[in-house]
C-alpha positions in Angstrom: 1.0 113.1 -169.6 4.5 111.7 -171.1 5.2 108.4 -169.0 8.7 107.4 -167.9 8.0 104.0 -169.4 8.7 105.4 -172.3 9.2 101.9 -174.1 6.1 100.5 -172.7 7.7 97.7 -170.7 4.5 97.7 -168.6 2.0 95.9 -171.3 4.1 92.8 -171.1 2.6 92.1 -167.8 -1.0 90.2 -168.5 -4.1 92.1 -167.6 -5.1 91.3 -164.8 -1.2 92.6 -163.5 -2.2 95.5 -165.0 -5.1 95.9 -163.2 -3.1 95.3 -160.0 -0.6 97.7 -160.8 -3.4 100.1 -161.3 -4.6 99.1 -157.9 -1.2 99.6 -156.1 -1.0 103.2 -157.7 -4.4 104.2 -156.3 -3.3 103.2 -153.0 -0.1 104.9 -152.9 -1.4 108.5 -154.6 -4.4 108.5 -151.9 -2.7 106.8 -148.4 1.6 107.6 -149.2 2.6 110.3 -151.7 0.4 113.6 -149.1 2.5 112.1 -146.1 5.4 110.9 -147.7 7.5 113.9 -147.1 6.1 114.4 -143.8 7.2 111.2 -142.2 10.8 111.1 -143.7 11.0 114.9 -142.1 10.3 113.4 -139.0 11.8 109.9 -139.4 8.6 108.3 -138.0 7.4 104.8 -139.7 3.7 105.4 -140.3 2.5 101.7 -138.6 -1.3 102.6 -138.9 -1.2 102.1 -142.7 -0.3 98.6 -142.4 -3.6 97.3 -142.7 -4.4 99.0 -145.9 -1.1 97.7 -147.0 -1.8 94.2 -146.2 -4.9 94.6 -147.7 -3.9 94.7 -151.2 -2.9 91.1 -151.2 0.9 91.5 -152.5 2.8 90.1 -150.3 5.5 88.0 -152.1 3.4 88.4 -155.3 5.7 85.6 -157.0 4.6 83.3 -154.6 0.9 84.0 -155.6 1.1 83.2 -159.4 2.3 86.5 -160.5 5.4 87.2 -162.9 8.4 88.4 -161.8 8.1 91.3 -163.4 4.8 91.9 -161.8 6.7 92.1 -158.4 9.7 93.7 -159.7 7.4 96.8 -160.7 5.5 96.6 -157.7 8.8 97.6 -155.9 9.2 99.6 -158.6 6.0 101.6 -158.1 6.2 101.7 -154.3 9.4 103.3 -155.0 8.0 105.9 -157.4 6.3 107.2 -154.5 8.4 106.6 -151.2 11.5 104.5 -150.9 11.2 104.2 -147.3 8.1 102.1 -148.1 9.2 100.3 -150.6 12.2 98.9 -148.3 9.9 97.8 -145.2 8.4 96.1 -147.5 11.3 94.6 -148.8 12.4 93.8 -146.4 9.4 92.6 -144.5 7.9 90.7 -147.5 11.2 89.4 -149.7 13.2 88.9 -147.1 11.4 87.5 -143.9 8.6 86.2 -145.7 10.6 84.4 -148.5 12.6 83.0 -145.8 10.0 81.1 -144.7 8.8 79.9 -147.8 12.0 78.9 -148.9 13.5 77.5 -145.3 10.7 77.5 -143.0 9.7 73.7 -142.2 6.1 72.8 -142.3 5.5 73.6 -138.6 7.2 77.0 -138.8 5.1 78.0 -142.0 2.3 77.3 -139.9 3.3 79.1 -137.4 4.6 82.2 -138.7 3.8 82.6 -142.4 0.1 83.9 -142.2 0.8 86.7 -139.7 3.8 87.7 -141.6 1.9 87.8 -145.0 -1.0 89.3 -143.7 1.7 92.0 -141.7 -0.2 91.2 -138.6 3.4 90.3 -137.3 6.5 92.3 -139.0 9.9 90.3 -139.5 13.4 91.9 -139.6 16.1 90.3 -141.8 19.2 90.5 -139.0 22.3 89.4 -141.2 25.2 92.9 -141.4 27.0 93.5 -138.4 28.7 96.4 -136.7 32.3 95.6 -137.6 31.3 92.9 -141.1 28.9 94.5 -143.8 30.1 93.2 -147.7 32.9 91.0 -146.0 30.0 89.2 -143.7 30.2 85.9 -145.1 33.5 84.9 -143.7 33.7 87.6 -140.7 30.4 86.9 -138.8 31.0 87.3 -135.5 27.6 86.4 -133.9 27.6 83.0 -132.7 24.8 80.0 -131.6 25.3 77.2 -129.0 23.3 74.5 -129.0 22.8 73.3 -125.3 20.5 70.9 -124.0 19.1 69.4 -121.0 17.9 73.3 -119.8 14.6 74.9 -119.2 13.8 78.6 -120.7 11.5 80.5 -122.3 12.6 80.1 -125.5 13.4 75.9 -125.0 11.6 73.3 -126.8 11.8 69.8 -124.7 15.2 71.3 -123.3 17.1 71.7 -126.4 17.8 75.1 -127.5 20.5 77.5 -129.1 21.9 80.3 -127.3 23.3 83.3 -129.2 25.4 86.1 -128.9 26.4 89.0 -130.9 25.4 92.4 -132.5 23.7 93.3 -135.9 23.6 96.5 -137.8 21.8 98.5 -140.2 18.5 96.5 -139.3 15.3 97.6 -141.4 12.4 97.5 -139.3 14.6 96.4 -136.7 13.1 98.8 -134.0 9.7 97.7 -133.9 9.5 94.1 -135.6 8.3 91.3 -134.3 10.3 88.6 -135.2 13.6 88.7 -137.0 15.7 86.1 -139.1 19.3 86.2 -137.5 22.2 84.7 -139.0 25.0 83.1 -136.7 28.3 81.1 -136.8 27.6 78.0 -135.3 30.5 77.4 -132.8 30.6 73.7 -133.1 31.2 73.3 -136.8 31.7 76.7 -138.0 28.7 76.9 -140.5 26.2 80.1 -140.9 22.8 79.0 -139.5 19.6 81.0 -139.2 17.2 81.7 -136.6 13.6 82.9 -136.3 14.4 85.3 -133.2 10.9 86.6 -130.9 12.3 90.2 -130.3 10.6 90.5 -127.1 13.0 87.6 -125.8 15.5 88.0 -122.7 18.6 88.7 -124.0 17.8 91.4 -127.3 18.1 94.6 -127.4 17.6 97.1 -130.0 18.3 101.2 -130.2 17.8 103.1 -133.5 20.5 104.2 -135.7 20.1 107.9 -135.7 20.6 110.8 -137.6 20.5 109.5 -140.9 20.3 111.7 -144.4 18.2 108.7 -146.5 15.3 106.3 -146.0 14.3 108.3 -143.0 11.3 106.5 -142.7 12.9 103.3 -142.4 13.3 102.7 -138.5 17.2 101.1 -139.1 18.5 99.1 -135.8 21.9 98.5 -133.7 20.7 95.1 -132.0 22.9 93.4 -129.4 21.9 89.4 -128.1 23.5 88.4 -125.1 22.8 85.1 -123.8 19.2 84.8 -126.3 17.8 81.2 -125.8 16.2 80.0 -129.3 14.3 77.2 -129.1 15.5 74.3 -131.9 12.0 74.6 -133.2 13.1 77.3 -134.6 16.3 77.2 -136.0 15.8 77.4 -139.7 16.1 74.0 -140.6 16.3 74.4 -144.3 19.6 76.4 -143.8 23.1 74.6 -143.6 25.8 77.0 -144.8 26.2 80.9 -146.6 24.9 80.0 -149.7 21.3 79.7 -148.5 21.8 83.4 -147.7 23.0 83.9 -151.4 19.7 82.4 -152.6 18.0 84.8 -150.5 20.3 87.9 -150.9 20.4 87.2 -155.3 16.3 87.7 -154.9 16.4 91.1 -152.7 19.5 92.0 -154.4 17.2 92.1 -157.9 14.2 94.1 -156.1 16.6 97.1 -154.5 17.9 97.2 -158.9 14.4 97.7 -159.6 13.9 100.2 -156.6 16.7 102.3 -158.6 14.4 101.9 -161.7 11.7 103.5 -159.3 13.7 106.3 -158.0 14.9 107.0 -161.6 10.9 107.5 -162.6 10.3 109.3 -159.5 13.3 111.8 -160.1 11.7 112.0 -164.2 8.3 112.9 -162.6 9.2 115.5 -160.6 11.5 116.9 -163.0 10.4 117.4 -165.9 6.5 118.8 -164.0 9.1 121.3 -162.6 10.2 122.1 -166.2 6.9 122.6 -167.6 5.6 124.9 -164.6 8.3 126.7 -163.7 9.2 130.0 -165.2 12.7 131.5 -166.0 13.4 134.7 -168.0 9.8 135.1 -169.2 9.3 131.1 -170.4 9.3 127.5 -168.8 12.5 126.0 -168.1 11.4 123.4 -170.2 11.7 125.5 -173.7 15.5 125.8 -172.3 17.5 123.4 -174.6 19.9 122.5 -171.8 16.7 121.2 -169.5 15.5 119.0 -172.2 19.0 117.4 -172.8 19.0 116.8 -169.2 15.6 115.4 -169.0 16.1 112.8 -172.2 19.2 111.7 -170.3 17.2 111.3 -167.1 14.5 109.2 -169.5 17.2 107.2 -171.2 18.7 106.1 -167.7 15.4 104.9 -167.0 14.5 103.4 -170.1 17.6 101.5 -170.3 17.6 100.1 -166.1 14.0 99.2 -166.7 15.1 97.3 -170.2 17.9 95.2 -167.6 15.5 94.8 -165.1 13.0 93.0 -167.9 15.6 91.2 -169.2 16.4 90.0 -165.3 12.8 88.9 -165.0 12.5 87.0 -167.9 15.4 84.9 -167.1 14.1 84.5 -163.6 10.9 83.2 -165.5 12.6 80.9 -167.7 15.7 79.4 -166.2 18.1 80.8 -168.9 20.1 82.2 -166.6 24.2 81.3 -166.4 27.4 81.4 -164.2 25.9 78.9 -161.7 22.4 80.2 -161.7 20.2 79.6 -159.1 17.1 77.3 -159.8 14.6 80.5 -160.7 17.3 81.3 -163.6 19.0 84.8 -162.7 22.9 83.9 -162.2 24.7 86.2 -159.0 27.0 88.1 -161.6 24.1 88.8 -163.7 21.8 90.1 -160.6 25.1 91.9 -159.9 25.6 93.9 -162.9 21.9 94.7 -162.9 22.1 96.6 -159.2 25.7 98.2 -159.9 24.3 99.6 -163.6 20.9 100.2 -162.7 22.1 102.1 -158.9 25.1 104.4 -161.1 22.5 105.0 -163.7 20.2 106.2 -160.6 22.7 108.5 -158.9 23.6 110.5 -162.4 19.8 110.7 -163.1 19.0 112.0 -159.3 21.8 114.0 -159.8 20.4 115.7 -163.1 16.7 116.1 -161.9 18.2 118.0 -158.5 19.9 120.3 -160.9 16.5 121.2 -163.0 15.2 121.9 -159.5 18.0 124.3 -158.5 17.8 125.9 -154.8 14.4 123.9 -154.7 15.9 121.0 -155.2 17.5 120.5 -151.7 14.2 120.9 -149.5 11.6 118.0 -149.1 8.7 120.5 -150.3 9.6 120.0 -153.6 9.7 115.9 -153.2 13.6 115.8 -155.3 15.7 116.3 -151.9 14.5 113.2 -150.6 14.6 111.2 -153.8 18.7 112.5 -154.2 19.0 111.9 -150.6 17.3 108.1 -150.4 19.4 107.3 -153.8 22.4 107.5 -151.9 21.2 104.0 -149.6 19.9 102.5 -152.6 23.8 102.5 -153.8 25.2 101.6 -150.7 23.1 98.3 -149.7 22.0 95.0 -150.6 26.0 94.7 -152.0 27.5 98.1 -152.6 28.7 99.4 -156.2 32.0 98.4 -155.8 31.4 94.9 -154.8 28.6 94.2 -157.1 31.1 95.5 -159.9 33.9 93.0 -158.8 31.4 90.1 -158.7 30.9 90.6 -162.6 34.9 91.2 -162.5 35.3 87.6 -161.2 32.6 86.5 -163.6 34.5 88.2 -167.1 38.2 87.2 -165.6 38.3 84.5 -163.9 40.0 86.0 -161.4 38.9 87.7 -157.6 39.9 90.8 -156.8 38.0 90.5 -153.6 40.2 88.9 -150.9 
């Protein structure tokens, strides 16, 4: 069968990636892709597979010796098969779990980080609000006070933070365990972060309803009033926004390469639709229009994944520019990758829906919910317009962004 890789990006991982990869496909084909559809019809999140999930060893796979572009296409792949997936584990893994590598003291890793990578205990990633989504960063309104001399449930020796505020858009925010909120420090003004029990006094969380993508994904409205922290576990190796760039350039890279995955996804289902459907006495495939469509759905593809390789190798290297962070990838680069690869996406979703014709707008036939969960993909984790004017700034000189 004709692969969307048509380049062969996928033999510059080593083999024993390869062997993963195969791994990760197995486990999706048999335990995600028959209940895929299912659970995004009924926007459940399907908790029992954790486990299995877990099992496969992937959590933060460039934290275990693996490329980058090893855990680029593991997203990649998870994709392929269910978005919704893809971002809890996102989410859960290069978000939460990266957090702690990257911030969590030594007392907090060993505290936290074996239960997250082993998704014993789920983490959140609690940084959009209801009223501050790309303009977050200087309009946070959540804030932490630091008050001492007090007993709690959340104290440590009496010194503890209390927070207030309200988040938005949460992934996994409905049923995680623990969840890293950002907050304005009151006292000086500077963005701290927090690793937040969710079962403490104070939170409460309701599910953002009736959504038309990444059903699956159990999305939260969270509200802390009055939340006692404990200092123990204020995120020590945080001190301003710009640890939360570091974090955000990472995920910002993985959800490009999700829109790499929903562009092979929307190939798949396309062009077996071509070949097996039947139109005025012959496949809709022999139709010259369908393939011109398909080999600009596979050149979209080809072309994200090639930016996406490129993005890896420079996160390998440290060849990156404009003020690139220490793994190599710069913020404008990173930018352009997301706002190419997530327009490339919505034209190639766009394309494959139209091979599909009526079919393509119920979930039976797998390319409604691909269409529909493109449409998050180029919404968050910096929307097109904002990743565009990064790269604007970064060509110019000049911000058009307030």
């Amino acid at each position: 069968m004709p692969t969307a890789d048509f380049f062969g990006y996928e033999s510059l991982l080593s083999t024993s990636e390869q062997r993963k990869l195969s791994e990760l496909r197995d486990f999706l084909a048999a335990e995600i892709a028959p209940f895929a559809g299912d659970w995004w019809n009924k926007a459940e999140f399907p908790a029992h597979i954790l486990p299995k999930l877990a099992a496969l060893e992937l959590s933060t796979p460039a934290q275990r010796g693996y490329s980058h572009l090893f855990a680029g296409l593991v997203i990649a792949e998870m994709t392929r098969v269910d978005t919704s997936i893809a971002t809890f584990f996102l989410v859960h893994h290069d978000l939460f779990v990266e957090s702690l590598y990257r911030f969590g003291s030594e007392d907090q890793r060993r505290r936290y980080l074996a239960d997250a990578a082993d998704l014993t205990t789920t983490g959140a990633f609690a940084l959009t609000e209801p009223d501050h989504g790309s303009d977050v960063a200087g309009g946070m309104e959540t804030r932490a006070r630091r008050i001492s001399g007090v007993t709690g449930e959340a104290d440590d020796a009496g010194d503890c933070w209390v927070l207030n505020g309200a988040k938005r858009w949460i992934g996994n925010g409905t049923f995680c365990d623990y969840m890293l909120v950002w907050a304005r420090d009151e006292a000086d003004g500077a963005v701290r972060g927090f690793i937040v029990d969710a079962g403490l006094t104070g939170v409460s969380r309701s599910r953002i309803e009736n959504k038309i993508a990444l059903r699956t994904v159990q999305n939260a409205d969270i509200v802390f009033e009055d939340v006692r922290v404990a200092e123990a576990d204020r995120f020590a190796g945080i001190g301003s926004f710009e640890d939360t760039n570091e974090l955000l350039l990472g995920s910002r890279i993985m959800v490009a390469w999700q829109a790499v995955g929903q562009q092979l996804a929307a190939f798949d289902v396309a062009r077996q639709y071509a070949v097996e459907r039947r139109q005025f006495g012959r496949p809709l495939a022999r139709f010259q229009l369908i393939q011109q469509q398909l080999v600009s759905m596979l050149g979209n593809a080809v072309a994200s994944m090639g930016m996406m390789v490129r993005i890896a190798q420079l996160q390998e290297h440290g060849a990156g520019m404009d003020g690139a962070a220490a793994d190599g990838a710069g913020m404008a680069q990173v930018a352009l990758a997301k706002s190419y690869t997530s327009a490339r996406m919505r034209e190639t979703v766009a394309m494959g829906r139209s091979i599909l014709g009526g079919n393509g707008i119920v979930t039976d036939y797998r390319m409604a919910k691909i269409f529909a969960d493109a449409e998050a993909i180029y919404t968050y984790e910096g929307s097109y317009e904002i990743n565009t004017l990064i790269v604007g700034r970064a060509v110019t000189g000049v911000s058009a962004i307030a």
